[in-house]
C-alpha positions in Angstrom: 24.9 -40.0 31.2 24.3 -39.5 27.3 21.8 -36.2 26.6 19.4 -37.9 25.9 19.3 -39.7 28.9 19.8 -36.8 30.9 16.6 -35.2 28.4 14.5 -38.0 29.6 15.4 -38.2 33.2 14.2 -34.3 33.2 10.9 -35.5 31.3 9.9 -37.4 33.5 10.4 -36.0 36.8 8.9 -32.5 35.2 5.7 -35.1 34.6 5.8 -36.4 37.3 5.5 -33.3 39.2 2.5 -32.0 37.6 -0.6 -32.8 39.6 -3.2 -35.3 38.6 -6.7 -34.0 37.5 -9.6 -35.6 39.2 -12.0 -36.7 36.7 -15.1 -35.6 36.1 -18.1 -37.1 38.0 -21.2 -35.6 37.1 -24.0 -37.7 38.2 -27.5 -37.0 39.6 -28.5 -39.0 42.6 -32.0 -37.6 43.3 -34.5 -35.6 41.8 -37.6 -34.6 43.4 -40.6 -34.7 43.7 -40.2 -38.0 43.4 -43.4 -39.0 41.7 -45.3 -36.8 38.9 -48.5 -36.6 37.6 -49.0 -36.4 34.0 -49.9 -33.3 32.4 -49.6 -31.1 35.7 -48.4 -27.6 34.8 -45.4 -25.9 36.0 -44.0 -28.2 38.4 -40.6 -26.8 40.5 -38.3 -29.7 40.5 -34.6 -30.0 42.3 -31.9 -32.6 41.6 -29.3 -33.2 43.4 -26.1 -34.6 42.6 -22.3 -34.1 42.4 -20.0 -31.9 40.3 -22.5 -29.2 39.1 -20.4 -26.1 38.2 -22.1 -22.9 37.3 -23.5 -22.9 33.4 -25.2 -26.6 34.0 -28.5 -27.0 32.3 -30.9 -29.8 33.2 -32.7 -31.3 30.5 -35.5 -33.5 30.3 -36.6 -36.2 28.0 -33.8 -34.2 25.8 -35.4 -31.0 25.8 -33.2 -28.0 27.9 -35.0 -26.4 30.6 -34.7 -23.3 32.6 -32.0 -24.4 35.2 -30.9 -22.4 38.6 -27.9 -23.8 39.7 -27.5 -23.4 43.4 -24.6 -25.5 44.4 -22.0 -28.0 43.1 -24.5 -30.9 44.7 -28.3 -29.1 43.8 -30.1 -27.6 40.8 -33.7 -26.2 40.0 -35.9 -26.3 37.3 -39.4 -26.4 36.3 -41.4 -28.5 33.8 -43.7 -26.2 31.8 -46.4 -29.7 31.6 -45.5 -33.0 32.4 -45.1 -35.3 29.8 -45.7 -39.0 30.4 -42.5 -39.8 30.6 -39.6 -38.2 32.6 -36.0 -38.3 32.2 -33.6 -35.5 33.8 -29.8 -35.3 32.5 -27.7 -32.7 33.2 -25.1 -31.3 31.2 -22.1 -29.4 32.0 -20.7 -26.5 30.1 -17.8 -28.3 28.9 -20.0 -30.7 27.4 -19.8 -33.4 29.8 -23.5 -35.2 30.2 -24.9 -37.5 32.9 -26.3 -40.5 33.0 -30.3 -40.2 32.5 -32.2 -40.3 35.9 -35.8 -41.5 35.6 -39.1 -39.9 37.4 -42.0 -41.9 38.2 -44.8 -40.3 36.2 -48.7 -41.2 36.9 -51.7 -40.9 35.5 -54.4 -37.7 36.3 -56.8 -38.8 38.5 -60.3 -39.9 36.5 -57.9 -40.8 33.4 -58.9 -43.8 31.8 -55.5 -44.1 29.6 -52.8 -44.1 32.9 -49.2 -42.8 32.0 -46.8 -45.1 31.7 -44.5 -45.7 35.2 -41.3 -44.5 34.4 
C-alpha cells in the first residue's frame, strides 16, 4: 500500500467514526388559544413544538415578543393587542427559524368591519 493509500484508508475510517449530527427540527405544532379576537389586550399564549433550546424567541407577524421558554416541546408569550392577523414563528439562537404557524383571529363582538380569518 502506497501512502497515500494508507493516508486515505485512515481518512476515511477517522470519518467514519465521527457521529452523525441530527438535524435541526424546529417546528411549532400548536399554539393556543386557538382562536383570537382582534384587538383583545394582553393575551398569554403557549406553543408547543419540537427542538426549543433555551434563548428561543417567538415572534409574531415578524415582530419579537417576550418569550418564556419552558421546555424543549413548549414556550410562552403574550401579545400586547391582537392584531387582525396572527402568525407565530420561532427562532432559535443559532438562527434557525420555523415555518410560520397561523392563529385564527375574529372579529370583537358588535364590529361591523370582522377581522380577517387567518
Amino acid at each position: 500500500m502506497t501512502r497515500f493509500s494508507t493516508l486515505i484508508a485512515v481518512i476515511c475510517t477517522t470519518l467514519m467514526s465521527i457521529p452523525a449530527v441530527a438535524a435541526r427540527k424546529l417546528e411549532i405544532t400548536a399554539v393556543y388559544p386557538t382562536r383570537l379576537v382582534q384587538g383583545a389586550p394582553n393575551v398569554h399564549m403557549a406553543a408547543l413544538g419540537t427542538d426549543f433550546t433555551s434563548g428561543l424567541v417567538v415572534y409574531v407577524n415578524g415582530i419579537a415578543e417576550h418569550t418564556v421558554v419552558q421546555g424543549s416541546t413548549m414556550v410562552l408569550f403574550t401579545l400586547p393587542v391582537t392584531p387582525a392577523r396572527v402568525q407565530v414563528t420561532v427562532r432559535a439562537a443559532d438562527g434557525a427559524i420555523s415555518k410560520a404557524f397561523p392563529v385564527q383571529v375574529v372579529a370583537a363582538p358588535g364590529t361591523t368591519n370582522p377581522a380577517p380569518i387567518s
